[in-house]
BAPABA-93654 format. One record per residue: residue in one letter; x, y, z of N, C-alpha, C, O in turn. Coordinates in pm, whole numbers, padded with zeros to 5 digits, always signed. Atoms other than C-alpha are relative to their C-alpha. Last residue first. Example, Ala and Ser with C-alpha at 12.3 -4.5 7.8 and 13.67 -1.06 7.14 Angstrom:
<vextis>
S-00082-00119-00006+01367-00106+00714-00077+00109+00073-00026+00220+00090
A+00089-00119+00000+01230-00450+00780+00090+00120+00000+00194+00118+00066
</vextis>
This chain:
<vextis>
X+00098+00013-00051-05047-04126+02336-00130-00098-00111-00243-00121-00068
X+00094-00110-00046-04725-04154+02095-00135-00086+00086-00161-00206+00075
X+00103+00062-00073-04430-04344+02112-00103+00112+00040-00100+00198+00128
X+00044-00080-00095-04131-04216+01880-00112-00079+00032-00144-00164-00052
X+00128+00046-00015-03889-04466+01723-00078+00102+00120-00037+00114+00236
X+00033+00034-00134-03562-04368+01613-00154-00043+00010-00215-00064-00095
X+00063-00080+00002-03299-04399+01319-00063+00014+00156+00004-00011+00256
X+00085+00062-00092-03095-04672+01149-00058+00135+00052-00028+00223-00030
X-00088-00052-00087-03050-04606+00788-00060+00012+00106-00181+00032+00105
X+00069-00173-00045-03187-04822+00546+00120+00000+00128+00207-00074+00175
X+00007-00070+00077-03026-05182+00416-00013+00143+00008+00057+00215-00063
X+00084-00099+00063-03253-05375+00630+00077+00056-00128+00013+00048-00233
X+00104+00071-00002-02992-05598+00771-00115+00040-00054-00170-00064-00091
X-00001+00072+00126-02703-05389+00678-00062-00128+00027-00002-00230-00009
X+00046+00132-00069-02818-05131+00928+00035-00076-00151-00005-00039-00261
X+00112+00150+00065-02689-04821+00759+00041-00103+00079+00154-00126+00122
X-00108+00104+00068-02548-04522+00966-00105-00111-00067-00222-00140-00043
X-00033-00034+00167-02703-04203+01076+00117-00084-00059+00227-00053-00104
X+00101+00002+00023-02786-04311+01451-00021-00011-00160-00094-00091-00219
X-00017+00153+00045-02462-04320+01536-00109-00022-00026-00111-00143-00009
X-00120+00066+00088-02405-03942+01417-00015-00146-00004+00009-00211-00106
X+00020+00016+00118-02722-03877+01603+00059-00058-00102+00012-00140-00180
X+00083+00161+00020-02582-03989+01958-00077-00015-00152-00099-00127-00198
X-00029+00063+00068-02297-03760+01847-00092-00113+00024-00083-00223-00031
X-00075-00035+00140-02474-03429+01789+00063-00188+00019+00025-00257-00076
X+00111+00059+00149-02695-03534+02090+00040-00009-00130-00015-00084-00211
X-00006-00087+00129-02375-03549+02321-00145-00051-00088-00176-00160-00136
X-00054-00018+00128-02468-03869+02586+00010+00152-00114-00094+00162-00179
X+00081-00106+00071-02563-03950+02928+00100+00054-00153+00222+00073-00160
X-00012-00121+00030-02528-04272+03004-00033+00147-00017-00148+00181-00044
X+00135-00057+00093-02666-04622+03112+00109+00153+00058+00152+00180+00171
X+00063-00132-00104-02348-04842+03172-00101+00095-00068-00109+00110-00190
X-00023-00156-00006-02265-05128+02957-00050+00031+00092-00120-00041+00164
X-00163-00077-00039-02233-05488+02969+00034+00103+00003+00153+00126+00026
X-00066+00039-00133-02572-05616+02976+00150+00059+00041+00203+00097+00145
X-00110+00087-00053-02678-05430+02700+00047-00086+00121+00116-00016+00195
X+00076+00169-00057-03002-05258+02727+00095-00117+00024+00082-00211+00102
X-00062+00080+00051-02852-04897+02774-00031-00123+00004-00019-00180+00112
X+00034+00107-00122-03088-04639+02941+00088-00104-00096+00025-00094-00201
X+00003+00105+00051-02951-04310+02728-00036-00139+00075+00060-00153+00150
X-00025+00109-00100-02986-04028+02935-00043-00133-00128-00157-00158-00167
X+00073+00131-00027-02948-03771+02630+00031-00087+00153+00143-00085+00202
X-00029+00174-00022-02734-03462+02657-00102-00039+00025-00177+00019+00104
X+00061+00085+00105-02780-03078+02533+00091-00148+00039+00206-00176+00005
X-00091+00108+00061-02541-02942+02802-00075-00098-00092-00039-00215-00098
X-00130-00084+00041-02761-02656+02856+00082-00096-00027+00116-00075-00143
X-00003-00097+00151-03096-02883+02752+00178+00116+00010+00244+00152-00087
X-00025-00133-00070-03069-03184+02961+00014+00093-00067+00086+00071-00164
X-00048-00106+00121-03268-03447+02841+00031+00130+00112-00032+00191+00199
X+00035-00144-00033-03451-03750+03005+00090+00068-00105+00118+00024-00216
X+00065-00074-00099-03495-04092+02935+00009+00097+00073-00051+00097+00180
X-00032-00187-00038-03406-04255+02606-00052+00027+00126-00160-00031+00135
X+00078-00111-00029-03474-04614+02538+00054+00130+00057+00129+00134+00155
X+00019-00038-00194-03221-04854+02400-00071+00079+00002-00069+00143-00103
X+00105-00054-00036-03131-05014+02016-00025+00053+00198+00016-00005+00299
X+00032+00024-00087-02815-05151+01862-00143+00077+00040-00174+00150-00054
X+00155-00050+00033-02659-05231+01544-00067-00048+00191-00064-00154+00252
X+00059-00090+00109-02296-05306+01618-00186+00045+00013-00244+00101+00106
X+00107+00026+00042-02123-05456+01961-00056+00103-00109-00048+00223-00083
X-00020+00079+00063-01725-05404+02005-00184-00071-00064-00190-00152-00156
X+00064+00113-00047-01707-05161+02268-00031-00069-00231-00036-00011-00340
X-00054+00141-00083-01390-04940+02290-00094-00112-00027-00043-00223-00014
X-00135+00051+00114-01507-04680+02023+00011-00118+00099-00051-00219+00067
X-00077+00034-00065-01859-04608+02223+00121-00048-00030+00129-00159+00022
X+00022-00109-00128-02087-04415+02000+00091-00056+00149+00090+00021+00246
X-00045-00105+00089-01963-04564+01632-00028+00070+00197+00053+00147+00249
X-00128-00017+00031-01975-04878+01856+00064+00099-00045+00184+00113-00024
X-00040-00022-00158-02339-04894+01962+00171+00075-00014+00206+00184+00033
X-00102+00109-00002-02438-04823+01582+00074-00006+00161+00142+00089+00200
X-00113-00139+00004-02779-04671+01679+00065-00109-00017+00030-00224+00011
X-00063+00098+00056-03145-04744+01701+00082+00063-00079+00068+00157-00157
X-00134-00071+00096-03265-04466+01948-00027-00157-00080-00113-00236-00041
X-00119+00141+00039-03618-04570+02126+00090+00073-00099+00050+00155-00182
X-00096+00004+00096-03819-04270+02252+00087-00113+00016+00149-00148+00116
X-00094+00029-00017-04164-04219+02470+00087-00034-00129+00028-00049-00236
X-00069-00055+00125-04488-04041+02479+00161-00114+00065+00181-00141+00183
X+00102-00004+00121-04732-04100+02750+00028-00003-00102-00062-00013-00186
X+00001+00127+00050-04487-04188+03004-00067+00004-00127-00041-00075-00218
X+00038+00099-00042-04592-03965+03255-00005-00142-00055-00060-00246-00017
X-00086+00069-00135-04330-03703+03263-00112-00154+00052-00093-00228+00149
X+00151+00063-00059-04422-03649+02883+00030-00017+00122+00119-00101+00120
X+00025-00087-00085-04117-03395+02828-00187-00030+00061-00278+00033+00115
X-00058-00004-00125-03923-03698+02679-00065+00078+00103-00045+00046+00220
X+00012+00149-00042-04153-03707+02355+00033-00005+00146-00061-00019+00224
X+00218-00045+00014-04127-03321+02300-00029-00142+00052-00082-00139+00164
X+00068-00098-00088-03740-03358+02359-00132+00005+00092-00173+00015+00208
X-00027+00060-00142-03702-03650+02144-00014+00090+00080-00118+00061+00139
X+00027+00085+00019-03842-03433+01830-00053-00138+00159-00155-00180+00212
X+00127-00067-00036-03698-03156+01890-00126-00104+00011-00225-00076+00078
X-00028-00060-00133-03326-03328+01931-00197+00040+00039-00258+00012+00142
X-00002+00144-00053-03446-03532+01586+00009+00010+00182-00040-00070+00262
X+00160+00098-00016-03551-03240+01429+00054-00092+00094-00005-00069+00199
X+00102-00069-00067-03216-03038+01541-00171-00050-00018-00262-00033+00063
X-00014+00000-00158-02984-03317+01462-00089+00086+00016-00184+00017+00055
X-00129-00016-00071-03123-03391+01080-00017+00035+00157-00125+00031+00215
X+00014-00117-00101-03391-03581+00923+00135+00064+00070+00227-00011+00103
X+00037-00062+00011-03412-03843+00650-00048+00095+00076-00163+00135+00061
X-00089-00093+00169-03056-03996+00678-00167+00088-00018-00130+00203-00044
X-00053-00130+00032-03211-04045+01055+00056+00086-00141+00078+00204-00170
X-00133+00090-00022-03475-04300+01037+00091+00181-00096+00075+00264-00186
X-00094-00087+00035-03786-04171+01173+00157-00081-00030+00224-00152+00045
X-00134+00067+00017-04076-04407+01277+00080+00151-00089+00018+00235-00155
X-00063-00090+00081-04404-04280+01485+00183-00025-00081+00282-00001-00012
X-00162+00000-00024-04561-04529+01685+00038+00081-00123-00007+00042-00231
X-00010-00086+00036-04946-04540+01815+00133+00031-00011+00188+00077+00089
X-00060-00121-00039-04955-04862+01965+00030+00108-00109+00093+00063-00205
X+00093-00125-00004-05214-05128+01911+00046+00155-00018-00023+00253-00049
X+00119-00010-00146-05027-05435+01980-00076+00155+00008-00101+00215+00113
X+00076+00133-00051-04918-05495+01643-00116-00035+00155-00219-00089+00195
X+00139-00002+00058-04826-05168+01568-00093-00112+00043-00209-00113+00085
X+00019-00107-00082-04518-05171+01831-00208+00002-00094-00320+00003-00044
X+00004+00034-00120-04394-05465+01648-00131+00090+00071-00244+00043+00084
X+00068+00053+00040-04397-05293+01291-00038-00120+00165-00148-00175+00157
X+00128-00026+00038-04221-05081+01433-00099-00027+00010-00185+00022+00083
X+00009-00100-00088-03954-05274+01558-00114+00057+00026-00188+00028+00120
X+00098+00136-00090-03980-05461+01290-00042+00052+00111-00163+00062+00134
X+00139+00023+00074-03886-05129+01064-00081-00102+00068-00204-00105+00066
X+00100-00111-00022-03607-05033+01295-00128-00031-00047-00225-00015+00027
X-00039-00164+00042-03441-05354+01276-00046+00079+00063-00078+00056+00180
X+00065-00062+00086-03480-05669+01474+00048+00148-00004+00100+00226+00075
X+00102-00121-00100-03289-05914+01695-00082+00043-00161-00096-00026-00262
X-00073-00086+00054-03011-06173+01447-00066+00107+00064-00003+00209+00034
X-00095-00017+00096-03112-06473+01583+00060+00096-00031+00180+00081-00009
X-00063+00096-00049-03334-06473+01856+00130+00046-00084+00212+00131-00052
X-00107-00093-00040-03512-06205+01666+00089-00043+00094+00156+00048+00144
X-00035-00089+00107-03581-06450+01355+00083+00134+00116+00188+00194+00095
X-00090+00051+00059-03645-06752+01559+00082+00148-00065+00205+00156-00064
X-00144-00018-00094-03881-06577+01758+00094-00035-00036+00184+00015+00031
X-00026+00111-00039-04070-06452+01455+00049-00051+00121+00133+00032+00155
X-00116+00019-00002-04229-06102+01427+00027-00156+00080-00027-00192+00185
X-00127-00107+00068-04530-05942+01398+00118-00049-00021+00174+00013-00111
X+00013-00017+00180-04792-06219+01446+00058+00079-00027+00052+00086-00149
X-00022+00152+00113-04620-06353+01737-00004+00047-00125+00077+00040-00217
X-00083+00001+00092-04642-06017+01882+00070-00123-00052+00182-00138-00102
X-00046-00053+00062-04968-06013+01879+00137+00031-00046+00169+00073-00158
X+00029-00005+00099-05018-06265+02042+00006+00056-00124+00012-00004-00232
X+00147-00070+00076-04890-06203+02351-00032-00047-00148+00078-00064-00199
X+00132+00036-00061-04681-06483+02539-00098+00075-00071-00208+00025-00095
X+00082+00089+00076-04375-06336+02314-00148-00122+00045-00203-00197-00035
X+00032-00019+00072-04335-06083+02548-00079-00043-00145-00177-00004-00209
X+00140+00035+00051-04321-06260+02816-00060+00102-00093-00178+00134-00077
X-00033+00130-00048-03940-06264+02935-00204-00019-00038-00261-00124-00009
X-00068+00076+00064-03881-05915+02784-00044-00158-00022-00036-00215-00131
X-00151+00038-00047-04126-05764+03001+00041-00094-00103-00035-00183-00143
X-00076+00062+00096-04488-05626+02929+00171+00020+00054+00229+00117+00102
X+00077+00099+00122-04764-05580+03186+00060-00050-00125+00004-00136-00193
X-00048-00020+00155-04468-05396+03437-00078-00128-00047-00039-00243-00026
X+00118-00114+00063-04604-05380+03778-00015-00025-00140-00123-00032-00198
X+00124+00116-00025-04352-05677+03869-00107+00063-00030-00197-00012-00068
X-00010+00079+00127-04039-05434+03694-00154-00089+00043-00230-00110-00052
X-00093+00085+00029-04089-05174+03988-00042-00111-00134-00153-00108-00186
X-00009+00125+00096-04245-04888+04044+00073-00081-00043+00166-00038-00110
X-00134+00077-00048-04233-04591+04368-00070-00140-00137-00179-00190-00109
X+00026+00134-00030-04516-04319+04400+00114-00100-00075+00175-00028-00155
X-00014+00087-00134-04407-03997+04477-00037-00134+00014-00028-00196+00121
X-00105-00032-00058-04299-03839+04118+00043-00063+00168+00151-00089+00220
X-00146+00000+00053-04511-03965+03947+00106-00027+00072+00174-00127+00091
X+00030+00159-00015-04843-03954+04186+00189-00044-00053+00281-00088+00017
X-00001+00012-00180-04752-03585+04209-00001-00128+00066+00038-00158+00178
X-00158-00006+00039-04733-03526+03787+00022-00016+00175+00131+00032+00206
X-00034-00191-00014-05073-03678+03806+00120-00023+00015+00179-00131+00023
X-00116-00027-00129-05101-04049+03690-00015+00159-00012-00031+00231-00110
X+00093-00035-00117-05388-04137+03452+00077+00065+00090+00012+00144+00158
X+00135-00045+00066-05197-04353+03252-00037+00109+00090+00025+00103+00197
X+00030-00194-00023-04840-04349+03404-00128+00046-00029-00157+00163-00006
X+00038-00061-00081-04862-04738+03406+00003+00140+00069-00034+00177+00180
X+00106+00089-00085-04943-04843+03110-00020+00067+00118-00121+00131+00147
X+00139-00059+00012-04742-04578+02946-00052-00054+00045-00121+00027+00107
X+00002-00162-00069-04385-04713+03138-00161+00080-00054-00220+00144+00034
X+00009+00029-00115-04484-05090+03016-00044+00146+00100-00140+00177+00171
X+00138+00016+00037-04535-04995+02634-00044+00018+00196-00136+00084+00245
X+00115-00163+00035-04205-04795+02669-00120-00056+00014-00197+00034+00049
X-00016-00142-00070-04002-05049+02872-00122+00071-00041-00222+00101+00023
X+00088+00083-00101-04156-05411+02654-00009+00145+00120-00115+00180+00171
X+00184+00021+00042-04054-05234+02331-00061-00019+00130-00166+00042+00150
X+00049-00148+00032-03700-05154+02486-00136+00005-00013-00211+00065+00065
X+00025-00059-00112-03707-05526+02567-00031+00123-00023-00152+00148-00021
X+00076+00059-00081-03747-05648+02234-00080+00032+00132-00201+00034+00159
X+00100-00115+00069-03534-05359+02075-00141-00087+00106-00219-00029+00182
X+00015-00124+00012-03267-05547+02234-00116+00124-00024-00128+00236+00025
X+00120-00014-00094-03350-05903+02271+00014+00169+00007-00084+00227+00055
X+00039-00089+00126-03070-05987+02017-00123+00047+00084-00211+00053-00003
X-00084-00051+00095-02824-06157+02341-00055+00144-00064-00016+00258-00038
X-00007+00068+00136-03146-06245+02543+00131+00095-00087+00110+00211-00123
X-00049+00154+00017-03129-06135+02884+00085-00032-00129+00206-00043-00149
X+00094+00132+00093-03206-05729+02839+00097-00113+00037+00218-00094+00046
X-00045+00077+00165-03114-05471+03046-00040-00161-00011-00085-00257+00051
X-00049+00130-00059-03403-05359+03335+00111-00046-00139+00062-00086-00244
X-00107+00025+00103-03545-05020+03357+00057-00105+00019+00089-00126+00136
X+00023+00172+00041-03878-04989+03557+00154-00075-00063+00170-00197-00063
X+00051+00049-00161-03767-04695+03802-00001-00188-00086+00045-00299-00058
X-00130+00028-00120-03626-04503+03528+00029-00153+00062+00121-00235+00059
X-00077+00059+00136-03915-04554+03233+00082-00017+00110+00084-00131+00155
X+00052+00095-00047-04153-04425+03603+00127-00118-00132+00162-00231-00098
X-00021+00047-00127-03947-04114+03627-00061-00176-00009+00003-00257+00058
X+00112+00060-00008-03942-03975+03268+00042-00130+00139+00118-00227+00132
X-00029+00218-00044-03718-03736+03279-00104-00051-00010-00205+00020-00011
X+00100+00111-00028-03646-03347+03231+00001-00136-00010+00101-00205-00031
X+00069+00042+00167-03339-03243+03288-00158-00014+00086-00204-00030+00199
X+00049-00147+00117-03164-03047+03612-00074-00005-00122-00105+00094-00187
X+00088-00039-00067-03152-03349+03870-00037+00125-00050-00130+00192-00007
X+00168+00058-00011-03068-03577+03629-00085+00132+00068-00197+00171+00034
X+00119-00019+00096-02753-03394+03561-00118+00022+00008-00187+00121-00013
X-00023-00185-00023-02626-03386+03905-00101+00051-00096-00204+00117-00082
X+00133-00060-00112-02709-03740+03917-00021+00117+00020-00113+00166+00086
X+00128+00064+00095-02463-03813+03603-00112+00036+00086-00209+00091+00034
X+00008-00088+00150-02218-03606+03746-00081-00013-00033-00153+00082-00062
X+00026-00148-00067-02218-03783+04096-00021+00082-00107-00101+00170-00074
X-00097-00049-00074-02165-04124+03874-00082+00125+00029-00177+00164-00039
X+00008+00049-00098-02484-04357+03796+00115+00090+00075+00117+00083+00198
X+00099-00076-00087-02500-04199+03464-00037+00019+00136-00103+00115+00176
X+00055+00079-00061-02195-04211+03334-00123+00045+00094-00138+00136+00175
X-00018-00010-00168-02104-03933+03127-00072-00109+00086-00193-00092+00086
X+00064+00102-00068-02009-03927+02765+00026+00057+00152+00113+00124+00208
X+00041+00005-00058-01959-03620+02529-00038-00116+00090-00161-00126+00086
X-00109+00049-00039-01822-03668+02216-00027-00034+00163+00017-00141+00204
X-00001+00172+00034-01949-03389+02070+00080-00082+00063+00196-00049+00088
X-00145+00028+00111-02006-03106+02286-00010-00140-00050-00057-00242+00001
X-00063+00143-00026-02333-02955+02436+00109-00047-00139+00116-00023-00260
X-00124+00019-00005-02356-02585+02455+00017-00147-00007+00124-00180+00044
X-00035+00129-00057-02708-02509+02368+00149-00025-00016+00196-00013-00129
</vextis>
């Protein structure tokens, strides 16, 4: 794998589509992708992407995928009614991610709440080649079945931007230029493709809301 640190590429530019069209992907995570309203709504939304994108890939052949067409109104969980469920009332406050969003561990602990099968990794205990093999195997669901949340210092991975502890969903992977499609929830960014060496690096920092080191969130079947 040749990919360099440091690495950014917009995704929306001729480069970035060039990419796409050589990774794997998860087509329907694409299609739904929406950045987040709410300031701390970060992980929020992300949550609302991955649960949304397995919903509706269930069942899907890799032919349905690829030719049938989804938009955010399909989508059974969205930012903007998330807290309508119940469950995640009982995980997490709104006051609390209003305020300051949520870690990795709420996050989580989110994702449990409504039933989901979620796998937590926070990077000081794993290094770049688990974490690449890891997201990979997740990413190479094309129906959704599996999916990846980073939680990363935005800043250690973009010097110019000025936001800290952040979270976004992953969606494809190119393996000769080892790069991430990063979907960016921000409102003010661009969705990327990223170096894995340094999307790890921001990954391997302490959240000084937790304390721990931030990490990722895998989404299993």
């Amino acid at each position: 794998m040749s990919g360099e640190n440091h690495v950014i590429v917009p995704f929306h530019s001729d480069e970035g589509k060039k990419i796409l069209s050589e990774s794997i992907s998860q087509p329907i995570l694409m299609q739904i992708f929406k950045k987040q309203v709410n300031n701390s709504f970060c992980a929020i939304q992300s949550c609302a992407l991955l649960m949304s994108a397995q919903v509706l890939g269930k069942n899907k052949t890799t032919s349905e995928i690829r030719n049938d067409r989804y938009n955010l109104s399909n989508a059974p969980y969205m930012e903007s009614n998330m807290f309508d469920f119940l469950e995640t009332r009982q995980a997490i406050k709104y006051e609390v991610a209003d305020e300051v969003g949520l870690t990795l561990d709420e996050t989580y602990e989110l994702f449990k709440a409504h039933g989901k099968n979620i796998k937590r990794y926070y990077a000081s205990d794993i290094n770049v080649e688990e974490f690449r093999s890891l997201a990979v195997e997740a990413l190479s669901q094309e129906n959704s079945s599996c999916g990846v949340i980073v939680n990363y210092l935005q800043c250690h991975l973009q010097k110019h931007l000025v936001v800290g502890g952040h979270c976004s969903p992953l969606a494809a992977y190119h393996k000769e230029k080892d790069l991430f499609l990063l979907l960016d929830t921000w409102f003010q960014t661009t969705d990327i493709w990223v170096a894995t060496k340094n999307l790890f690096d921001a990954m391997d920092t302490v959240d000084s809301g937790s304390g721990k080191s931030r990490g990722l969130l895998v989404l299993e079947p």
